[in-house]
RODO-2510 file (C-alpha; in nm, 4 decimals, decimal comma):
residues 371
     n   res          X          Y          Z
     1     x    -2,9777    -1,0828    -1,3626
     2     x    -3,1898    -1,0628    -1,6777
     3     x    -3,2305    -1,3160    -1,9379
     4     x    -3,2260    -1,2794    -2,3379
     5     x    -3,6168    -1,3655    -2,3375
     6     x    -3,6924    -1,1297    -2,0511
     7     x    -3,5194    -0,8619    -2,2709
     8     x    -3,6686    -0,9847    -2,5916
     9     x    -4,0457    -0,9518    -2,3663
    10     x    -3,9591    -0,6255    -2,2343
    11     x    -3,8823    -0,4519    -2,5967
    12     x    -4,2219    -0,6147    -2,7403
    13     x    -4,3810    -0,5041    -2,4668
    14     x    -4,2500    -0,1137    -2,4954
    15     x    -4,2797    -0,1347    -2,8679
    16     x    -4,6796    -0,2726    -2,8485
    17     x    -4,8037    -0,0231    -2,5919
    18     x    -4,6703     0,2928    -2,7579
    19     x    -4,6511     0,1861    -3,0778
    20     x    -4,8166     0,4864    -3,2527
    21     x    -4,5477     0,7096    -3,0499
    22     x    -4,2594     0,4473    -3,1746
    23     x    -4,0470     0,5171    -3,5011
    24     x    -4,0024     0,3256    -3,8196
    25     x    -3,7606     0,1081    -3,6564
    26     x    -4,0072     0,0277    -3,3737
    27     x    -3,8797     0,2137    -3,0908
    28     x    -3,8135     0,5400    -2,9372
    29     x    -3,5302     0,6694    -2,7390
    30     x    -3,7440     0,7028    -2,4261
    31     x    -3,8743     0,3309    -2,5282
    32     x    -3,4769     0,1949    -2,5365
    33     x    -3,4014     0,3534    -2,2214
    34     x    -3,6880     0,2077    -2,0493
    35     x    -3,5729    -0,1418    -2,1242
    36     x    -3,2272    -0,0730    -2,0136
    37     x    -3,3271     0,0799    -1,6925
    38     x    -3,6031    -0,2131    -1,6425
    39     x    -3,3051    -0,4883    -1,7297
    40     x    -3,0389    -0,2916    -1,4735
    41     x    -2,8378    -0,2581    -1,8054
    42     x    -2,4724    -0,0961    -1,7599
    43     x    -2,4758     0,0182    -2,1396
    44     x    -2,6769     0,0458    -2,4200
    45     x    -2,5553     0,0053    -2,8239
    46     x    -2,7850     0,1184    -3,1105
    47     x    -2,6491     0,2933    -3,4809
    48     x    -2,8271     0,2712    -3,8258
    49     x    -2,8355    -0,0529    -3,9878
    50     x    -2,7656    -0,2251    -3,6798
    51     x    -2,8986    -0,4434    -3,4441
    52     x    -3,0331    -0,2760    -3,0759
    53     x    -2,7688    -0,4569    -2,8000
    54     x    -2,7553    -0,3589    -2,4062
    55     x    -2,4960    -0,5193    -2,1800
    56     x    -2,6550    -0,7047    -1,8735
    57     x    -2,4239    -0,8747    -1,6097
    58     x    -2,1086    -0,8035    -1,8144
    59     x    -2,2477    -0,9631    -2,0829
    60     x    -2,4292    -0,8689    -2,4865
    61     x    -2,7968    -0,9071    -2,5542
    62     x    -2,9554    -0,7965    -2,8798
    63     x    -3,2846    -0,6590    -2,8176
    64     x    -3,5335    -0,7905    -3,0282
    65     x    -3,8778    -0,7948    -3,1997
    66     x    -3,7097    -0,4167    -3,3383
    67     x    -3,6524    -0,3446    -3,6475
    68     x    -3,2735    -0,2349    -3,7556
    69     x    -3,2264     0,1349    -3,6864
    70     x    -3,2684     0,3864    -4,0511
    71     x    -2,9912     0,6319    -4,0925
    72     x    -3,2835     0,8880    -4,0042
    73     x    -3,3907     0,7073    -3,6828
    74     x    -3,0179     0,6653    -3,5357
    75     x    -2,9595     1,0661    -3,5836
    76     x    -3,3120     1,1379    -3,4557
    77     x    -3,1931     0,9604    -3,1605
    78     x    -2,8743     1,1474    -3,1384
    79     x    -3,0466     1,4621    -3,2016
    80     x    -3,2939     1,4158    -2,8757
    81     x    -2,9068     1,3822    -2,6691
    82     x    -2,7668     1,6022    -2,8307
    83     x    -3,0368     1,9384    -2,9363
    84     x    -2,7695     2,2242    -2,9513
    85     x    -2,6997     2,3062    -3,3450
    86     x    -2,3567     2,3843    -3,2410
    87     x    -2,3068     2,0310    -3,0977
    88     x    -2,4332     1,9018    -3,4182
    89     x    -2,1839     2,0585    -3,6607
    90     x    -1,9206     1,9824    -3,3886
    91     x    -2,0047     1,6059    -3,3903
    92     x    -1,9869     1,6255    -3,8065
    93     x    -1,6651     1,7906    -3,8329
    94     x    -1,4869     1,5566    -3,5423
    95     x    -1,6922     1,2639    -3,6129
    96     x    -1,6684     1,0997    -3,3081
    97     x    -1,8047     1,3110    -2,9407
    98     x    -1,8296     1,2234    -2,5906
    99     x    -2,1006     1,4409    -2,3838
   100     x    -2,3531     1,3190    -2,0696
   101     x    -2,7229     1,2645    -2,1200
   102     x    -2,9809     1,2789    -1,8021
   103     x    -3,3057     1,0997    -1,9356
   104     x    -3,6526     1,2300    -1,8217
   105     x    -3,6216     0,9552    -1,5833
   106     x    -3,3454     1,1460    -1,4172
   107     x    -3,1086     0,8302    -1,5066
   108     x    -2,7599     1,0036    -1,6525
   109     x    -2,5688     0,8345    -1,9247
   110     x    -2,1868     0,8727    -2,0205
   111     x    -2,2812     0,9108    -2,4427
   112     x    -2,0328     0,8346    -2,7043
   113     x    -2,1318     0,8986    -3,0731
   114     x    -1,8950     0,7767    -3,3752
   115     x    -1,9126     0,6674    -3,6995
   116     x    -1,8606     0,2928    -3,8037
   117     x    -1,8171     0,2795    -4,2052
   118     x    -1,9813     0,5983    -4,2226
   119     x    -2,2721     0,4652    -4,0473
   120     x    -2,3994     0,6484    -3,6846
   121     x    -2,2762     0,4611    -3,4091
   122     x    -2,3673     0,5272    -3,0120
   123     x    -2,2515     0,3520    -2,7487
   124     x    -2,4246     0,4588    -2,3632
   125     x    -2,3147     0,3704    -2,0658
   126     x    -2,5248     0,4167    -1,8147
   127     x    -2,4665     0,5666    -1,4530
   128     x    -2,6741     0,4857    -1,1465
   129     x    -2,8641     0,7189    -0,9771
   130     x    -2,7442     0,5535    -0,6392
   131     x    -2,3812     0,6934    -0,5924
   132     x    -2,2144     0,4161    -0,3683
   133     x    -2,0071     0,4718    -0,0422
   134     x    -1,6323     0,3681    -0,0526
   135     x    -1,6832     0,0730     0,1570
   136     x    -2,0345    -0,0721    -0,0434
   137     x    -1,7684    -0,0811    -0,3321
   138     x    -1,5016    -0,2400    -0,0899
   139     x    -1,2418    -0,0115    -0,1620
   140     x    -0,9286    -0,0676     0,0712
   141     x    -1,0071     0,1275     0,3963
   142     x    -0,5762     0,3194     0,3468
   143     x    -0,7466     0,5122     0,0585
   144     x    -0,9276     0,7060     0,3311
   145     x    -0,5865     0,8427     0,4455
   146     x    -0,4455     0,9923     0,0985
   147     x    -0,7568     1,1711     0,0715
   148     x    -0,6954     1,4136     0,3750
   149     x    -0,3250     1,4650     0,1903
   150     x    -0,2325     1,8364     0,1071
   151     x    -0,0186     1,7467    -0,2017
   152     x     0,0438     1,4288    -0,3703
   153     x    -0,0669     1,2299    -0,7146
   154     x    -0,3827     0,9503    -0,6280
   155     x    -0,4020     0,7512    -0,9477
   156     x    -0,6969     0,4785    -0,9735
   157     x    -0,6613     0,2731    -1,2874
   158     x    -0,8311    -0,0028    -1,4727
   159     x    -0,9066    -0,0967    -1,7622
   160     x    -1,2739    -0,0038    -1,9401
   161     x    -1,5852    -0,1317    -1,7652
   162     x    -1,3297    -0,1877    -1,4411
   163     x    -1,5507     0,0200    -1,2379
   164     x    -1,3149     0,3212    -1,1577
   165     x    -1,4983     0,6265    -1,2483
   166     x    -1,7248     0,4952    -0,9843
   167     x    -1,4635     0,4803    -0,7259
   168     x    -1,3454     0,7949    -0,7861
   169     x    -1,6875     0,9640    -0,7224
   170     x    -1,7129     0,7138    -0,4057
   171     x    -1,3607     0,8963    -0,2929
   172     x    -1,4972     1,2445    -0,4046
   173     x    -1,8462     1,1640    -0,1913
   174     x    -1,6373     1,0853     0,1015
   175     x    -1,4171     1,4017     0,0637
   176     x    -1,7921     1,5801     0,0380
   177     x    -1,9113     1,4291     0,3898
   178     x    -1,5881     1,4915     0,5567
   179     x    -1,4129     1,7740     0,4886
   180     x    -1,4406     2,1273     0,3915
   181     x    -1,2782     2,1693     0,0584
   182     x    -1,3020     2,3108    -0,3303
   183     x    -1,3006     2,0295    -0,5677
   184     x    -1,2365     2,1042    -0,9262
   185     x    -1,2813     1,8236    -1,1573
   186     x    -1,2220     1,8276    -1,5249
   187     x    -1,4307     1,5440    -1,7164
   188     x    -1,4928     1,4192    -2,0437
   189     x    -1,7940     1,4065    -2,0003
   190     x    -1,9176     1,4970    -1,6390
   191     x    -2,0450     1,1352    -1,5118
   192     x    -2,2304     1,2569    -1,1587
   193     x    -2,2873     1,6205    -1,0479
   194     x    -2,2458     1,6562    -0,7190
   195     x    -2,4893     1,7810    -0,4487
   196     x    -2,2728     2,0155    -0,2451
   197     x    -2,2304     1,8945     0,1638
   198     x    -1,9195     2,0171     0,3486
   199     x    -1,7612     2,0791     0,0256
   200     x    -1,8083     2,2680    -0,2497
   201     x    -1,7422     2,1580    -0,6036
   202     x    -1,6331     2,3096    -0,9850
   203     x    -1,7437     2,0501    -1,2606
   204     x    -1,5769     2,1219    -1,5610
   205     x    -1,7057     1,8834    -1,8983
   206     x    -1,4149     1,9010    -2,1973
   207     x    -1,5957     2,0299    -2,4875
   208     x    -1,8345     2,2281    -2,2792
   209     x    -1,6542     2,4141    -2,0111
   210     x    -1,2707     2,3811    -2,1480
   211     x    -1,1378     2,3119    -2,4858
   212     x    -0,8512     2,0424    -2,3544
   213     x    -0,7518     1,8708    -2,0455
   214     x    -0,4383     2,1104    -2,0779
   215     x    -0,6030     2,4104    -2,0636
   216     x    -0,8151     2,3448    -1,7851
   217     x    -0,5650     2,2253    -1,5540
   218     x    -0,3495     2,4839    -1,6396
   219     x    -0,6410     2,7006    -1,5236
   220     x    -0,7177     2,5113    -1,2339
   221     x    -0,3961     2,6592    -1,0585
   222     x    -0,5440     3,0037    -0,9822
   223     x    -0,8908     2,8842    -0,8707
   224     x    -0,7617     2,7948    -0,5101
   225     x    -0,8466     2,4223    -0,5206
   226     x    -0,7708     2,1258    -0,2479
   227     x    -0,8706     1,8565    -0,4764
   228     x    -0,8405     1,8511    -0,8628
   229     x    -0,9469     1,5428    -1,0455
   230     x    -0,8584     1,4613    -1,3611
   231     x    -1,0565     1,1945    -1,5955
   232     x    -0,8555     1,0532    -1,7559
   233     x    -0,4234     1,0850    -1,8581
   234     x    -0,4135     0,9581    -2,1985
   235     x    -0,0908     1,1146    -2,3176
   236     x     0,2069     1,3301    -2,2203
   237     x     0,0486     1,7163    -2,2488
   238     x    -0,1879     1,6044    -1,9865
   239     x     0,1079     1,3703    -1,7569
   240     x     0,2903     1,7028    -1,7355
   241     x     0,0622     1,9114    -1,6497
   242     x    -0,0941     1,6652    -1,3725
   243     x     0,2573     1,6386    -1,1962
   244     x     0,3225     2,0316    -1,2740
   245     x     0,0127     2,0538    -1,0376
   246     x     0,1694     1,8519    -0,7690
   247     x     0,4699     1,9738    -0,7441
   248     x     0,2832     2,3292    -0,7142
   249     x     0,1313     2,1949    -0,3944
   250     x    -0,1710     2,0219    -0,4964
   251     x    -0,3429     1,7109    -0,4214
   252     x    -0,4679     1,4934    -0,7711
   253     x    -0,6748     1,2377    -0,8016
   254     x    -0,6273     1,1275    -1,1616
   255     x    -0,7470     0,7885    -1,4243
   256     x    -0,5247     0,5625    -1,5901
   257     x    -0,6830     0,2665    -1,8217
   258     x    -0,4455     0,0555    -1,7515
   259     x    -0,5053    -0,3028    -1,5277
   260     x    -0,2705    -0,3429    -1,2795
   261     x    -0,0073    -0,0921    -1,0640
   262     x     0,2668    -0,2368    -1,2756
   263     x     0,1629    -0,1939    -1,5927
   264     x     0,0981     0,1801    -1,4825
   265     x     0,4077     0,2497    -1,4272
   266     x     0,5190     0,1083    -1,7604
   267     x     0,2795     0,3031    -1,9588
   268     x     0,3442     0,6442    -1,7608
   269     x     0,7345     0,5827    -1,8123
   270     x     0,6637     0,4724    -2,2139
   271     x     0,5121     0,8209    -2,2646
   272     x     0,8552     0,9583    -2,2597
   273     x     1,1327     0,9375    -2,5157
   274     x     1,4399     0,7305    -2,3845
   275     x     1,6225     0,9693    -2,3000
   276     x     1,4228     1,1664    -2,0672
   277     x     1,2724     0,8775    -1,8717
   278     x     1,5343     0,8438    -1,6029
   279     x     1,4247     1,2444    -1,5179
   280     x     1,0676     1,1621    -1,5675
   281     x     1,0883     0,8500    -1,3609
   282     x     1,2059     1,1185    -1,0562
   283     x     0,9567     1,3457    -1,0903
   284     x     0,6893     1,0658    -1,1072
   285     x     0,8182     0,8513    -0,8291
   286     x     0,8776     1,1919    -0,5987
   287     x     0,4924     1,2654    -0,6196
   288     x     0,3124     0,9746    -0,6381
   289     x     0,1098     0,8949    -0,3661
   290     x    -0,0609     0,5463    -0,3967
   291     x    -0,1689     0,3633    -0,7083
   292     x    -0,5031     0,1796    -0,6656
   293     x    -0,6398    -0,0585    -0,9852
   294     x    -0,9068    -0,2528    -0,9994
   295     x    -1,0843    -0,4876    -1,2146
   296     x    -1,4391    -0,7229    -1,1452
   297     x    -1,5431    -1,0053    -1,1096
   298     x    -1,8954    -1,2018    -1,1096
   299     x    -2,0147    -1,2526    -0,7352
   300     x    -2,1092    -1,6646    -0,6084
   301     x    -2,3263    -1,4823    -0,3160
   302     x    -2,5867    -1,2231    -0,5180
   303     x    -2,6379    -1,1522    -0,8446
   304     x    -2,3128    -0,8877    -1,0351
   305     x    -2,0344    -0,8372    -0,9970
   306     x    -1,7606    -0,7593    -0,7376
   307     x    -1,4528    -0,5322    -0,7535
   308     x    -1,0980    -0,6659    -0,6955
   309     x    -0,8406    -0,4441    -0,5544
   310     x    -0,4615    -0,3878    -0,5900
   311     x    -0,3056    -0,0736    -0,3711
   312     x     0,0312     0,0565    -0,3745
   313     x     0,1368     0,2842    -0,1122
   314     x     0,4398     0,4944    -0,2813
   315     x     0,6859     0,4771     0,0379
   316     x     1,0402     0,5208    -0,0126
   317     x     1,1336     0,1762    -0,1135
   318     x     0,8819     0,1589    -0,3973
   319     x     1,0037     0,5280    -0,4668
   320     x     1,3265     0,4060    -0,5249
   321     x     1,2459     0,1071    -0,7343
   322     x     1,0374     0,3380    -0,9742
   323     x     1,3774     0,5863    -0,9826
   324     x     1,6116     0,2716    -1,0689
   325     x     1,3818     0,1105    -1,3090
   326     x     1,3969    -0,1977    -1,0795
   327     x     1,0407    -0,3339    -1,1479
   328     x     1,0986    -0,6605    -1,1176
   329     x     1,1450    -0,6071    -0,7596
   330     x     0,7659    -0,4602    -0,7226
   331     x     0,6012    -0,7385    -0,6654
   332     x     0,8251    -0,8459    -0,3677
   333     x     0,8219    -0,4656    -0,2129
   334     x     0,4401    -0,4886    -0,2344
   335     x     0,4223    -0,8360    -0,0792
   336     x     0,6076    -0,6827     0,2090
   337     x     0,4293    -0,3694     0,2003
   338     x     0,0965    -0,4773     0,4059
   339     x     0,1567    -0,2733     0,7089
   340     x     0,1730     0,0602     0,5146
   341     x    -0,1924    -0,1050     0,3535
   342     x    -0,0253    -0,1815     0,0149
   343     x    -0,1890    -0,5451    -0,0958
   344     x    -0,1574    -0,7047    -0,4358
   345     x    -0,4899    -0,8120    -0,6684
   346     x    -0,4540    -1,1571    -0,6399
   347     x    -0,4417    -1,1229    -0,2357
   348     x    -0,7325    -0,9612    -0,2879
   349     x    -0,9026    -1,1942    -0,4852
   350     x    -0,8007    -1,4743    -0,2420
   351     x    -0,9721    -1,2578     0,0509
   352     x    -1,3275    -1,2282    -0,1664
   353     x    -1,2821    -1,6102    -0,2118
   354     x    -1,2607    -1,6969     0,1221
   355     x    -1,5342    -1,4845     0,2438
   356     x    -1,7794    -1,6729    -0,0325
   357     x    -1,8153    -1,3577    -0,2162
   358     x    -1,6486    -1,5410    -0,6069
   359     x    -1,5762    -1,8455    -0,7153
   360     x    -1,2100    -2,0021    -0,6089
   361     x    -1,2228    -2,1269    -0,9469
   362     x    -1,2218    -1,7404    -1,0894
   363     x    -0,9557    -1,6755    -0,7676
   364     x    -0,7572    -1,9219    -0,9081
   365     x    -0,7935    -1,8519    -1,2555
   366     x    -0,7686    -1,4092    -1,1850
   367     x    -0,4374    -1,5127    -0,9966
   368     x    -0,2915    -1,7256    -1,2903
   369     x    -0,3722    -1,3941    -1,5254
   370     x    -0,2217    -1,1641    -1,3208
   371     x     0,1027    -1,3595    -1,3682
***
């Protein structure tokens, strides 16, 4: 894990040996990046009149020996991401944009430009080249099974910086080495484009490819998938249409940014009015499949961090507590649930503990928050 002074080295360093390619501010785009990928960075933070910051370990470090970044050197920046003059005006008129950036190094980056008190903002999260296998991330070995479902509603939730785009692609790999399928996806923005093994694969970026998550999905019903994976369900329009495409026959693999498999349910019921939850709850409990969320925490046997996992296997008792509201009996269905391969987060955590891979101080303290 890098250090604030390795950091503050590495951006002297890259600012001294091509500093006659460098802007006013002192660095370049190609410059920043170089540090990040150098420091194993997960994200990168830069806008004018602001301090240069990249998150290392889960954790904020200003870059330094760099100049704050001039209103013309933050949209020069933006301007190498983002070249199209119809992306431009877009980004103007919205004032906020999400797109994906690949780097000359070949290093892709999830890109989200905003304004801040009229000031341009970016925020970059980077995503590794190396696209891990499910069981490198740990992910419960039951996920395996929902994946060779025909129809069905696979939601992996979490809340930001959890980790779970990554397990999604890790599930979408394995459905690539295993079986013989079309995967549609719909992204905003596409994180990792898939090279094409036993399956074969439609990438669809939101603002690109489709105008709305609606639209696309919509779509997605007459171009003969087996897999469609959403993002991200951030409101009702796209709810609907995700469980119109189950109940259709399909199998979905969607996001929820939310932390644990309770507090999915909640926010999935709370997108209804009152009085159509007790018909929503139905439909949702009738084709849900599983529910896995995650979360991390820092690893005791090598340096980052490792995921914690909480799986919910919808069988017809947890069915039926979703349909009578009865979520206060969850946790005790799920406790009881282990054969099916349902096991809670803080059972999870305990596990990691015991095999030295975190703290039992963090086990103990994760457990107490989960309360």
């Amino acid at each position: 894990m890098a250090d604030e002074q390795n950091i503050q080295q590495a951006a002297a360093s890259a600012a001294e040996t091509t500093l006659t390619h460098a802007s006013s501010a002192g660095i370049t785009l190609d410059q920043l990046v170089s540090i990040a990928i150098e420091q194993d960075a997960s994200d990168i933070h830069f806008g004018e009149e602001g301090r240069i910051a990249l998150r290392v370990g889960g954790k904020f470090v200003f870059v330094e020996n760099v100049d704050k970044l001039s209103k013309a050197d933050s949209e020069a920046m933006v301007k190498e991401m983002l070249p199209g003059e119809a992306e431009q005006k877009r980004l103007k008129t919205l004032r906020e944009m999400d797109f994906s950036y690949i780097h000359s190094s070949g290093v892709s980056f999830r890109v989200n430009v905003y304004f801040s008190r009229g000031m341009l903002t970016v925020s970059m999260r980077m995503i590794s080249k190396h696209l891990p296998k499910m069981n490198e991330l740990g992910i419960p070995e039951v996920m395996k099974q929902f994946l060779s479902f025909r129809q069905g509603l696979i939601l992996v939730t979490g809340t930001t910086g959890s980790g779970k785009s990554t397990s999604i692609q890790a599930m979408l790999d394995f459905v690539n080495d295993t079986f013989v399928y079309h995967v549609i996806t719909i992204e905003n923005p596409i994180e990792h484009v898939f090279k094409e093994n036993k399956s074969i694969f439609s990438q669809r970026e939101l603002g690109k490819d489709t105008l709305t998550f609606a639209n696309a999905i919509h779509s997605a019903t007459r171009e003969d998938p087996d897999i469609i994976m959403i993002s991200e369900i951030n409101d009702r329009e796209t709810m609907d249409a995700v469980l119109n495409l189950v109940e259709m026959g399909h199998l979905v693999i969607a996001s929820i940014p939310t932390k644990n498999v309770l507090q999915t349910i909640e926010h999935v019921i709370a997108m209804y009015p009152h009085e159509e939850q007790e018909i929503m709850q139905d439909r949702f409990a009738e084709n849900l499949a599983v529910i896995m969320s995650q979360d991390l925490l820092d690893r005791i046997d090598q340096p980052g961090r490792a995921a914690v996992y909480e799986v919910m296997v919808a069988d017809k008792g947890i069915k039926n507590i979703i349909k009578r509201s009865s979520l206060s009996q969850l946790r005790t269905a799920m406790e009881s649930g282990a054969q099916q391969g349902t096991i809670t987060m803080d059972a999870y955590a305990y596990q990691l503990a015991e095999n030295g891979i975190i703290s039992k101080e963090d086990m103990v303290q994760y457990a107490h928050n989960q309360d």
